[in-house]
FILOKE-489563 format. One record per residue: x, y, z of N, C-alpha, C in turn; residue in three letters. Coordinates in pm, whole numbers, padded with zeros to 5 digits, always signed. Example, Ala and Ser with C-alpha at 12.3 -4.5 7.8 and 13.67 -1.06 7.14 Angstrom:
<rs>
+01319-00569+00780+01230-00450+00780+01320-00330+00780Ala;+01285-00225+00708+01367-00106+00714+01290+00003+00787Ser;
</rs>
This chain:
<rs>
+00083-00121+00000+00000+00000+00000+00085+00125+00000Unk;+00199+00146+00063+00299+00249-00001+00365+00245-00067Unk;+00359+00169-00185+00449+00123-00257+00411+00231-00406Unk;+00240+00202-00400+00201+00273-00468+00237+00408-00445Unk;+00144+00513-00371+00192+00620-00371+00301+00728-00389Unk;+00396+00639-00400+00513+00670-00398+00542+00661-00529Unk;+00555+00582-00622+00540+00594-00774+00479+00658-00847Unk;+00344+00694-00742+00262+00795-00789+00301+00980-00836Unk;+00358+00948-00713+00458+01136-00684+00584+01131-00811Unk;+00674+01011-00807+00756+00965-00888+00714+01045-01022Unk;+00641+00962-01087+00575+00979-01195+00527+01124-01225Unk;+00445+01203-01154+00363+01323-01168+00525+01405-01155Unk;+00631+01412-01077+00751+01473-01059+00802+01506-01242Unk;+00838+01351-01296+00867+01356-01446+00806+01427-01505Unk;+00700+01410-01548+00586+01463-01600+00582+01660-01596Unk;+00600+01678-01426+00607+01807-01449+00716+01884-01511Unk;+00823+01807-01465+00986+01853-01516+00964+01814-01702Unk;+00933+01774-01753+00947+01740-01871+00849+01813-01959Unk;+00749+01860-01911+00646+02009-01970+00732+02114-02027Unk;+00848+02144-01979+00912+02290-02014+00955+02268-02150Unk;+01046+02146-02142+01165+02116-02257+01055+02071-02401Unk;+00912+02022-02404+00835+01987-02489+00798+02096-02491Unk;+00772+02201-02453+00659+02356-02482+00785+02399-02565Unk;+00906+02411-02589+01023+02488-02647+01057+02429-02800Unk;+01038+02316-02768+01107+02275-02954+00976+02266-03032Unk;+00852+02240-02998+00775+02247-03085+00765+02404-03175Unk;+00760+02462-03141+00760+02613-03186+00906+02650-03300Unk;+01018+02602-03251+01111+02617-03317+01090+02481-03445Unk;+01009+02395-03452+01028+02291-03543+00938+02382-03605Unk;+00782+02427-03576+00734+02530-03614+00775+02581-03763Unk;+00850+02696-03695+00876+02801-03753+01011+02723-03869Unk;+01079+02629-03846+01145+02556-03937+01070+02515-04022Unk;+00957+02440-04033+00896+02379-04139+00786+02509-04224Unk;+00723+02585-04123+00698+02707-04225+00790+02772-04324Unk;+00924+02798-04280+00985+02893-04353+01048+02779-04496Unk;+01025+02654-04441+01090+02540-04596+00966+02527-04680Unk;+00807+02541-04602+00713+02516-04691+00745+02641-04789Unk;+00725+02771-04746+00771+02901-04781+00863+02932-04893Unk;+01009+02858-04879+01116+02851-04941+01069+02756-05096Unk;+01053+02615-05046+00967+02506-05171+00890+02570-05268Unk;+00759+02623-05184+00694+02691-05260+00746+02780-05356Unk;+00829+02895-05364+00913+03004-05451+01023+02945-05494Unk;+01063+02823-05466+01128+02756-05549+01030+02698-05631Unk;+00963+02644-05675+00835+02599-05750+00780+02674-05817Unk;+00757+02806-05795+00710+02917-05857+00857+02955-05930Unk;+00978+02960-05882+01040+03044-06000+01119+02957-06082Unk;+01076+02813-06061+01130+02723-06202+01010+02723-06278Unk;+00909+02775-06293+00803+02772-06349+00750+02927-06401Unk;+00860+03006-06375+00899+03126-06441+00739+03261-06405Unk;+00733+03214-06262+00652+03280-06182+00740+03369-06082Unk;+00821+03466-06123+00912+03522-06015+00838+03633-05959Unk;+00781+03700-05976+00711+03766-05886+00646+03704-05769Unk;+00561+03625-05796+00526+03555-05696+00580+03446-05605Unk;+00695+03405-05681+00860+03359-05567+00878+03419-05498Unk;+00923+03553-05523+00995+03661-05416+00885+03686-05296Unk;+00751+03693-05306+00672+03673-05192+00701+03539-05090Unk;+00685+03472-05176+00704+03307-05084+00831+03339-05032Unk;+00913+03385-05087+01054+03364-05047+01083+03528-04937Unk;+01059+03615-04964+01049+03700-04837+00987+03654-04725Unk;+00826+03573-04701+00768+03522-04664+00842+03435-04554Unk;+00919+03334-04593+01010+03213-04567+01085+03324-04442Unk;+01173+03410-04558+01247+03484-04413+01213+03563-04343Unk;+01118+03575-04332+01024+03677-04235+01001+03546-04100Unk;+01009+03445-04120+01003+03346-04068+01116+03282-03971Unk;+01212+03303-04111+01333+03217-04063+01446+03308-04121Unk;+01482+03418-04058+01558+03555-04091+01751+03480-04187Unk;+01781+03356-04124+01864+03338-04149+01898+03206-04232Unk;+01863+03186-04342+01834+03097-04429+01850+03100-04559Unk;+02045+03065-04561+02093+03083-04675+02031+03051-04784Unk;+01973+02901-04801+01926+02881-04983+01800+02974-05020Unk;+01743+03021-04907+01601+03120-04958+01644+03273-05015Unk;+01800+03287-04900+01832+03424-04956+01893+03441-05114Unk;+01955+03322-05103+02022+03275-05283+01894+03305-05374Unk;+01798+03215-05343+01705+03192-05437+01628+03401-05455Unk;+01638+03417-05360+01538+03540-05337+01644+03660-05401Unk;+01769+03677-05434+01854+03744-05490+01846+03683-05646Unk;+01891+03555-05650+01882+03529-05832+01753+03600-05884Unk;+01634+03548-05805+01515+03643-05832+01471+03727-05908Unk;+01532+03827-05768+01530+03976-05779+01597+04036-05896Unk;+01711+03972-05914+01756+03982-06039+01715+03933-06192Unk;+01639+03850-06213+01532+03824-06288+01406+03926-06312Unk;+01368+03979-06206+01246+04070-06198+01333+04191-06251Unk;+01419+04245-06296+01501+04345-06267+01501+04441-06167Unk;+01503+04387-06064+01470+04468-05892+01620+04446-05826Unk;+01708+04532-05931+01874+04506-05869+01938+04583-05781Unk;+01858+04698-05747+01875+04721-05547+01848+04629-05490Unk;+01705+04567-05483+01681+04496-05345+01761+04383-05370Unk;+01812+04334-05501+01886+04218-05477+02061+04202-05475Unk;+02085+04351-05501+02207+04371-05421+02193+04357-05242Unk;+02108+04456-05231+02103+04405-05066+02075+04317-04998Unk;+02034+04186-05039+01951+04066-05023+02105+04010-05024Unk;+02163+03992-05098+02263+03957-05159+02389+03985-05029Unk;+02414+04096-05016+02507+04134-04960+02512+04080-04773Unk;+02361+04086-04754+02332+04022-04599+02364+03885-04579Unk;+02427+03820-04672+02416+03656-04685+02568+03646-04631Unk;+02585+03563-04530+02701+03479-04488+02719+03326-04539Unk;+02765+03348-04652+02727+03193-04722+02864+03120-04666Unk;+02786+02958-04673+02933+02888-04619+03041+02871-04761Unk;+03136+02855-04695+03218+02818-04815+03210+02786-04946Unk;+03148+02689-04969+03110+02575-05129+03004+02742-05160Unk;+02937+02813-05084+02874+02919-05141+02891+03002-05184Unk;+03034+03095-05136+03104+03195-05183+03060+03250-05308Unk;+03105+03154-05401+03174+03206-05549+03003+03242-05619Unk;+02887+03178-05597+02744+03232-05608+02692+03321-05559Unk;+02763+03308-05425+02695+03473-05411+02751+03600-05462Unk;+02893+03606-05515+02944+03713-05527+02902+03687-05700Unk;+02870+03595-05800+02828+03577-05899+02777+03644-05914Unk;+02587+03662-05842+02470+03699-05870+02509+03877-05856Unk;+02612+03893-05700+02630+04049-05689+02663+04092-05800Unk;+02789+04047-05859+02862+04086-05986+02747+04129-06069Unk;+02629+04023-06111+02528+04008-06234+02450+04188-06203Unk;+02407+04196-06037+02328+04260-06001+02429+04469-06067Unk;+02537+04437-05985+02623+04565-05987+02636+04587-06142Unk;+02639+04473-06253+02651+04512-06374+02540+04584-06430Unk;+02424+04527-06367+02250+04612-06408+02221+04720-06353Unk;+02327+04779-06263+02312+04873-06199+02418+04968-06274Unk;+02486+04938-06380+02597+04995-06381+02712+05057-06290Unk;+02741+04986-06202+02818+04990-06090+02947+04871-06122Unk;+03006+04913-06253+03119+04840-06283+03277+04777-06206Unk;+03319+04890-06130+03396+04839-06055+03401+04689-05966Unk;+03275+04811-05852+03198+04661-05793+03174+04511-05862Unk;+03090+04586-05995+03087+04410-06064+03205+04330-06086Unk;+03335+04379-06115+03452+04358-06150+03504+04262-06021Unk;+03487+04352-05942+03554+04287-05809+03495+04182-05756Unk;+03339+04150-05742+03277+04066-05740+03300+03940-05806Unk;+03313+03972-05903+03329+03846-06026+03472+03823-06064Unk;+03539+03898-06068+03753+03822-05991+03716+03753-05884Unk;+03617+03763-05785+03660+03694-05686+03613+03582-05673Unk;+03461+03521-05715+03386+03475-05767+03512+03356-05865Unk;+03566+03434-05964+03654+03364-06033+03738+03288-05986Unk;+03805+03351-05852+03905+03252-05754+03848+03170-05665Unk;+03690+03186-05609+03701+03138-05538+03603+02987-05575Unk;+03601+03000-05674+03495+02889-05756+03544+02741-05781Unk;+03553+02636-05725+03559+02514-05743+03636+02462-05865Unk;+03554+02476-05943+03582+02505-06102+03573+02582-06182Unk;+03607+02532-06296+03587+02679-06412+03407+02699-06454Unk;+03381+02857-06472+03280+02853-06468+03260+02915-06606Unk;+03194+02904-06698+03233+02982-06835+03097+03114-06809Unk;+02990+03076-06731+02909+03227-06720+03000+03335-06675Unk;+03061+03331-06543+03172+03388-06479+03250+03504-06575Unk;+03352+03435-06676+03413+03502-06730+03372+03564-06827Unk;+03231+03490-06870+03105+03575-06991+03093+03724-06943Unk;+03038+03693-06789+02988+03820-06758+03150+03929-06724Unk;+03226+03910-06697+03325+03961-06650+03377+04042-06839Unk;+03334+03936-06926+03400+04011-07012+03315+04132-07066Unk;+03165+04110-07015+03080+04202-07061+03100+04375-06968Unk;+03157+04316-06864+03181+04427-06778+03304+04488-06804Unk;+03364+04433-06897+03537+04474-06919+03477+04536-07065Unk;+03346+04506-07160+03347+04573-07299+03281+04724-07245Unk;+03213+04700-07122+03133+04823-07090+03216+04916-07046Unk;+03374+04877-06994+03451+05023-06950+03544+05053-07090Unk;+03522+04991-07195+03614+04965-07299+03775+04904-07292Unk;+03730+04837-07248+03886+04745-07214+03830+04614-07364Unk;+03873+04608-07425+03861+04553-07587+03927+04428-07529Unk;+04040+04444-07506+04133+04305-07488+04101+04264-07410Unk;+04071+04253-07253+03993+04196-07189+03891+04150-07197Unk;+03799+04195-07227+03680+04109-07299+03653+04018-07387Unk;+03790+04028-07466+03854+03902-07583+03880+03812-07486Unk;+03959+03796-07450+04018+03728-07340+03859+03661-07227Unk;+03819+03720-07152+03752+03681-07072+03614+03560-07226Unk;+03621+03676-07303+03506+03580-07375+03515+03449-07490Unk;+03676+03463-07505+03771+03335-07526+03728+03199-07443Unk;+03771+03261-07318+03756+03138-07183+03643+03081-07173Unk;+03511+03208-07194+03422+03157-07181+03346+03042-07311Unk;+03393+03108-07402+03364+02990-07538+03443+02876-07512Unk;+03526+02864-07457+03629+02732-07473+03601+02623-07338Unk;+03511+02673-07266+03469+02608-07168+03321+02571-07199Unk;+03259+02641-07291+03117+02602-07315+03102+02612-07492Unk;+03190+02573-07578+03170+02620-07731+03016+02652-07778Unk;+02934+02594-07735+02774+02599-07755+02725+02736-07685Unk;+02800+02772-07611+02727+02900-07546+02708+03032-07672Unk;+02656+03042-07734+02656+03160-07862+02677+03303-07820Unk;+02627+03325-07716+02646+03466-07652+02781+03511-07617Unk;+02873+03429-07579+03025+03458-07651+03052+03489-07747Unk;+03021+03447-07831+03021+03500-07998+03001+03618-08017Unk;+02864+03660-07916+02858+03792-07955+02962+03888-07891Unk;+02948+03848-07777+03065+03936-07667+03222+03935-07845Unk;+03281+03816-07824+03379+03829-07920+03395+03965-08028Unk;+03290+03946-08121+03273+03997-08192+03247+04165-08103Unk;+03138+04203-08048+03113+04310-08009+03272+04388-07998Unk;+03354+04301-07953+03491+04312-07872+03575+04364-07987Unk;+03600+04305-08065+03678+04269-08229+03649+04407-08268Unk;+03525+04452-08286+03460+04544-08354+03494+04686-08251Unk;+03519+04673-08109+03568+04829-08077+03724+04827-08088Unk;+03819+04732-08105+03933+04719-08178+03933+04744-08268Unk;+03866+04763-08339+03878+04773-08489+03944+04670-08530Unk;+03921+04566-08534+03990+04426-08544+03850+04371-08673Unk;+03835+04363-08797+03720+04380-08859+03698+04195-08941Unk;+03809+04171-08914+03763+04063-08989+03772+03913-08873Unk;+03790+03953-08783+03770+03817-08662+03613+03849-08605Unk;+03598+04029-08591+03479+04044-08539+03336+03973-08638Unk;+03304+04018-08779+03280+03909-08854+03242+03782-08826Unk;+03369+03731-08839+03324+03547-08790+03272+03529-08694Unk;+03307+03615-08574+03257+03551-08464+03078+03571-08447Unk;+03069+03630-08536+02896+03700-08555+02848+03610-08624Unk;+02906+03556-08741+02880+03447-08838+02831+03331-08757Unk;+02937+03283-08665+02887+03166-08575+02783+03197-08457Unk;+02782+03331-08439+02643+03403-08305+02499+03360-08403Unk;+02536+03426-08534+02385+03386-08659+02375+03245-08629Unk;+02435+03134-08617+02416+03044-08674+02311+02948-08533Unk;+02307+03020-08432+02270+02969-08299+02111+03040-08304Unk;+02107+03154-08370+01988+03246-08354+01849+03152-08416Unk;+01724+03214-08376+01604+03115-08445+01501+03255-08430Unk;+01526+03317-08352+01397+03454-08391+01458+03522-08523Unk;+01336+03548-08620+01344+03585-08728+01394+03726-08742Unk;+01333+03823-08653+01387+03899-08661+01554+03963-08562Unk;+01575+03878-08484+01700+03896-08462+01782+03832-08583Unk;+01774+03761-08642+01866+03680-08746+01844+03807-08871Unk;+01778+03876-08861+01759+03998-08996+01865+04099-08931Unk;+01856+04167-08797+01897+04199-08756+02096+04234-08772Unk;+02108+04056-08735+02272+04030-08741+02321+04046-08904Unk;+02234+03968-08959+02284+04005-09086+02317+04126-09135Unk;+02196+04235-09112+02302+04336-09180+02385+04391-09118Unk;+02439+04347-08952+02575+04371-08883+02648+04361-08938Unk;+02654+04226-09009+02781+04118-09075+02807+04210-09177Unk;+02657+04265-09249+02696+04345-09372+02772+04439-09373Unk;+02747+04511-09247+02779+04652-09211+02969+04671-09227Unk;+02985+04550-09133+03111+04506-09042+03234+04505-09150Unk;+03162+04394-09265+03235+04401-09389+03279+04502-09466Unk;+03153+04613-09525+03166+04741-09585+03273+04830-09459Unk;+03252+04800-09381+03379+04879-09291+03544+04814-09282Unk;+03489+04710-09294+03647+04649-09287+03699+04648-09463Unk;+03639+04672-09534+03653+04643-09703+03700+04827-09703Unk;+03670+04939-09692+03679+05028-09690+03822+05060-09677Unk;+03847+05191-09748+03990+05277-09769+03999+05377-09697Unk;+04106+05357-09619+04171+05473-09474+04171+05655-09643Unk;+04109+05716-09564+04136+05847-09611+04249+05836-09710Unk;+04345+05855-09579+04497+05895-09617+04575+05801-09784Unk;+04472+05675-09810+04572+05595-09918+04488+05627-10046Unk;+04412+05722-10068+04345+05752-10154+04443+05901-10219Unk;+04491+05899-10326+04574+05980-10383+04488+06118-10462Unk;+04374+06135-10436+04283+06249-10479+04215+06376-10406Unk;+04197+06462-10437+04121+06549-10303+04022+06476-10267Unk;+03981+06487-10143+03854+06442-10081+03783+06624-09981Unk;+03644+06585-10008+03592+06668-09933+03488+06567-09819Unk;+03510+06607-09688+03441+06517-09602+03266+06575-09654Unk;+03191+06477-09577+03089+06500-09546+03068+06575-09470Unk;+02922+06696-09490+02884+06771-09383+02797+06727-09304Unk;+02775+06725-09225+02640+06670-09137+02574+06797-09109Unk;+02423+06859-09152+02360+06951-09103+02261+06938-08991Unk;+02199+06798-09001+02103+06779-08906+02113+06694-08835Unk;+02062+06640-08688+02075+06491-08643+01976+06510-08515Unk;+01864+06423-08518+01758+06448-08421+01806+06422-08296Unk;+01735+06473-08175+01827+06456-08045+01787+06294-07983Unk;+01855+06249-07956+01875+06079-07898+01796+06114-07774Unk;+01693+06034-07732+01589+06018-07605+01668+05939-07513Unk;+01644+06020-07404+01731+05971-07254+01632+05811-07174Unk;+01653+05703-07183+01566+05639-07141+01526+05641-06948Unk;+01410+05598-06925+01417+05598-06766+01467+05517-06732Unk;+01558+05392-06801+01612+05265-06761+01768+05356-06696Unk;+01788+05423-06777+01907+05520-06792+01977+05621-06672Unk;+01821+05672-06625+01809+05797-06529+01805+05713-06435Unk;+01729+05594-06439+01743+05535-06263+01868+05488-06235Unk;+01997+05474-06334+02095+05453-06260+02177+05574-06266Unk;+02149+05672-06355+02224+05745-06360+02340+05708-06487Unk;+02335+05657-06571+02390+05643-06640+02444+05763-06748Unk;+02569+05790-06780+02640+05909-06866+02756+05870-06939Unk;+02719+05933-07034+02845+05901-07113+02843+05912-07282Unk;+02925+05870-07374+02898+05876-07532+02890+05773-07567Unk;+02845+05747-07663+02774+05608-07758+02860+05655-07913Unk;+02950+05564-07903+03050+05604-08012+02987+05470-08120Unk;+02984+05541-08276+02913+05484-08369+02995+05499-08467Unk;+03017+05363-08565+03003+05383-08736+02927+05419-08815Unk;+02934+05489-08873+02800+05601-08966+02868+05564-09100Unk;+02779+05475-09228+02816+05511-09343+02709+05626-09406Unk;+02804+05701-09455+02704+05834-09514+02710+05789-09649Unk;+02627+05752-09711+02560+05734-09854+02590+05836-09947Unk;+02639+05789-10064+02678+05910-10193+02547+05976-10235Unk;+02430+05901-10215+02315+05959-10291+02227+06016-10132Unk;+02277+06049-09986+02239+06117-09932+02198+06043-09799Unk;+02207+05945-09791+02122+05846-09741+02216+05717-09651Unk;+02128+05727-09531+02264+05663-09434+02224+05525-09451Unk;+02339+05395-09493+02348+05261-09553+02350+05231-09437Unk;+02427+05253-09344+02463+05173-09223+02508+05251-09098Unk;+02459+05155-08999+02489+05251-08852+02549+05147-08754Unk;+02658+05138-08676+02717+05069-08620+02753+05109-08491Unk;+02693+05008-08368+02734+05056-08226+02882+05022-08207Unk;+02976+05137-08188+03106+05051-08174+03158+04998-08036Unk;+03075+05139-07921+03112+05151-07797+02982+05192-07741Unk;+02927+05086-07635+02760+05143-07629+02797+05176-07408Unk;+02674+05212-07451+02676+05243-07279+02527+05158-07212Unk;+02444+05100-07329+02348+04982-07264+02247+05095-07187Unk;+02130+05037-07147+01999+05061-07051+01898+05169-07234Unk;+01946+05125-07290+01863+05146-07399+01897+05297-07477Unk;+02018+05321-07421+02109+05467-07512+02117+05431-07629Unk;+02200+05281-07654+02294+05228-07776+02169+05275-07846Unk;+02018+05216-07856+01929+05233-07961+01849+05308-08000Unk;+01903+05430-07860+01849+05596-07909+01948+05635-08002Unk;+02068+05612-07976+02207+05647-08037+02174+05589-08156Unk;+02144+05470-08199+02072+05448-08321+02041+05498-08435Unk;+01881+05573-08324+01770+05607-08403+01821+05751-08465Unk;+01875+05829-08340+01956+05916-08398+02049+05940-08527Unk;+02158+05825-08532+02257+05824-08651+02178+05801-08784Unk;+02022+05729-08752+02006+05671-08884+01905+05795-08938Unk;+01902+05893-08850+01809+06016-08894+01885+06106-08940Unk;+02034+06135-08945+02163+06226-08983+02134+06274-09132Unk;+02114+06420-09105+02087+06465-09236+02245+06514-09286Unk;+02262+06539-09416+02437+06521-09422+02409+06572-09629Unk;+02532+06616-09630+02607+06640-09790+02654+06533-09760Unk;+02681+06475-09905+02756+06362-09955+02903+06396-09921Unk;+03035+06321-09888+03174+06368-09939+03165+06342-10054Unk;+03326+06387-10093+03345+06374-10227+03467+06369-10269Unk;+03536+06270-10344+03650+06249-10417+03670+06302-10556Unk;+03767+06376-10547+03790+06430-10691+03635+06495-10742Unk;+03578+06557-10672+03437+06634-10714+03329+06519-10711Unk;+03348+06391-10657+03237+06322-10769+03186+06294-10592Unk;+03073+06260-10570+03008+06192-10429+03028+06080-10410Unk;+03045+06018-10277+03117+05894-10264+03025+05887-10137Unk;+03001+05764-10089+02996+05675-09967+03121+05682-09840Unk;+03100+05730-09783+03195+05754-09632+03180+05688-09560Unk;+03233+05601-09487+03235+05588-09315+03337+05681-09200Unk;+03224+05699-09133+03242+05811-09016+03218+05768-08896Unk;+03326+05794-08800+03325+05745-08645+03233+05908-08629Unk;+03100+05854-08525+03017+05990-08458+02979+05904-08324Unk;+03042+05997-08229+02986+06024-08091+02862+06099-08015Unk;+02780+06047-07991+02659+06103-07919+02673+06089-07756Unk;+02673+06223-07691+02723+06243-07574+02555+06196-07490Unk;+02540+06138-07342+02438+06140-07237+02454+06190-07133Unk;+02411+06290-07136+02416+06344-06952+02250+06392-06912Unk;+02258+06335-06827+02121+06381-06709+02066+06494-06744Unk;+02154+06591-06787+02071+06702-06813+02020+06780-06926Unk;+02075+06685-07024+02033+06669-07145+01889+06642-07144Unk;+01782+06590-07010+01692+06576-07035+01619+06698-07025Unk;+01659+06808-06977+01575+06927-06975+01628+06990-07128Unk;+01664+06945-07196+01678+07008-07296+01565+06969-07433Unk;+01534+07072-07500+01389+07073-07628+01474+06928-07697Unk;+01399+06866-07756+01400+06777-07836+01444+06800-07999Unk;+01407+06931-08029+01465+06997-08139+01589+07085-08148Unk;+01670+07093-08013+01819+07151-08041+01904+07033-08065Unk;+02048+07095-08082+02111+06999-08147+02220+06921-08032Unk;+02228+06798-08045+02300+06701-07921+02402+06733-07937Unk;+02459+06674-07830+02630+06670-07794+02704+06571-07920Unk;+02764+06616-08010+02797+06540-08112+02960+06569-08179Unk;+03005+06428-08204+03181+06417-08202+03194+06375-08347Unk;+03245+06433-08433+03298+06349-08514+03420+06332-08557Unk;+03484+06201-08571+03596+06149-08664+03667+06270-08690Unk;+03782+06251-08736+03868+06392-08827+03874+06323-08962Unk;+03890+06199-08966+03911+06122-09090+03788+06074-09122Unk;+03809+05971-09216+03670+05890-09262+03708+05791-09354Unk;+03653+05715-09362+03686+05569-09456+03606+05594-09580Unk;+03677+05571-09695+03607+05573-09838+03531+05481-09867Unk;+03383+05441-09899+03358+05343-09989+03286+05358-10076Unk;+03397+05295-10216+03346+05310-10353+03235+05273-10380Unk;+03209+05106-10326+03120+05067-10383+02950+05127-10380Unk;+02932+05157-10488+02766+05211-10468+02784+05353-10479Unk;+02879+05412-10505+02864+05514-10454+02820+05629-10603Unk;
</rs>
């Protein structure tokens, strides 16, 4: 008869001591399995090319679970997809990734600082990225060379977009980098091929119309006669008119400035054949810079009296405050001292 009671107290003793340590982990398993349903979910949504509605699930997740490297990865590649490359620089930058993580996170920064035009940064990001990466990565040095054509470093971007073709030959967007590269060297007949093999990857109709008359362009410039070996007077072309190039808002939100240096062939019968980005500044200048060159009202040059076909290096300047300026004065505009002859057609 006391044998019982005593087991009784026993028992109810456990029982009470063991209430605390069960009220504590349930809550933390909790909030673990919310923030992975959370995470799953926007992973599911953004292989299914639902990124807007990822980045909810996936803010969601860390609102949950504040410190949760693969959601912050996923929630930066994202952001960068959505083109939302503040928040995914900063998303980005809060991440203490372990080791094997490094070289991805400073990837995506690199990707992000390049959309921001914040080149240095991207630079540094993606050297480091480069060292600290397992293996060779051929996106890596893609993007690195795109950030080396955007400060005009020509040879670097050969180089970086070399590596990257020779590690992935199928990747076509090297091709273009190459070529883009070739072509602010003035390097005219490698830039060419490497466009030749960019065409040959293409399947939208109108990008493949597009390249072609690059290739065309590229040629009539590289086929062309330096001024100076032409033994006759020449009179350059005048340029009288050239509509002003539109500042885009892609442009102003980063602040972007600078010139958009172009090949201009000026046509013997008045009329511009071809327009060539040689040196662009990207967020949608290169194709104001464009619309501009291909509107250039102009006199023919002329050899020995007769009108000829020219190519002309022209610079179109961007600054911020070019946007308070009328649409009908005349832009910030550079041209060539020389010019390339071409007979043909002319």
């Amino acid at each position: 008869m006391l044998i019982r009671p005593k087991s009784s107290r026993i028992l109810f003793l456990l029982v009470v001591f063991a209430l605390p340590a069960f009220a504590v982990i349930p809550q933390d398993n909790a909030d673990a399995i919310a923030a992975e349903r959370h995470y799953k979910r926007g992973q599911k949504l953004y292989r299914t090319g639902q990124t807007e509605q990822a980045i909810e699930e996936l803010y969601t997740a860390l609102s949950v679970r504040e410190i949760y490297y693969e959601a912050q990865l996923l929630l930066g590649r994202s952001l960068i997809e959505a083109k939302r490359y503040r928040e995914a620089a900063a998303t980005l930058r809060e991440i203490e990734p372990p080791e094997r993580g490094a070289a991805e996170v400073h990837k995506l920064l690199g990707r992000a600082y390049y959309q921001m035009n914040r080149l240095r940064e991207a630079a540094r990001n993606l050297h480091y990225a480069i060292r600290s990466s397992k293996r060779p990565d051929y996106e890596l040095h893609y993007l690195l060379g795109l950030v080396m054509l955007r400060q005009g470093d020509a040879e670097g971007a050969i180089v970086e977009a070399t590596r990257a073709a020779a590690l992935k030959p199928r990747f076509a967007p090297a091709r273009k980098l190459l070529s883009d590269a070739y072509l602010m060297k003035k390097d005219y007949e490698p830039s060419e091929k490497a466009l030749k093999h960019y065409l040959a990857s293409v399947r939208d109709g109108t990008e493949a119309a597009e390249i072609k008359e690059r290739i065309e362009a590229i040629r009539s410039l590289g086929r062309a006669k330096p001024e100076k070996s032409v033994q006759k007077p020449i009179t350059l072309p005048q340029i009288y008119k050239i509509p002003h190039p539109g500042y885009t808002l892609e442009a102003l939100r980063y602040n972007v400035e600078g010139s958009v240096r172009l090949e201009v062939l000026l046509g013997s019968d008045g009329a511009i054949k071809h327009a060539l980005v040689v040196r662009g500044l990207g967020f949608g200048l290169d194709e104001e810079a464009l619309k501009a060159a291909r509107g250039i009202k102009f006199k023919p040059g002329e050899v020995d009296g007769q009108p000829v076909s020219m190519w002309m290096g022209v610079e179109l300047g961007f600054m911020t405050i070019e946007i308070e300026r009328k649409r009908g004065e005349t832009p910030k505009i550079a041209l060539s001292t020389a010019g390339l002859i071409h007979y043909k057609g002319k």
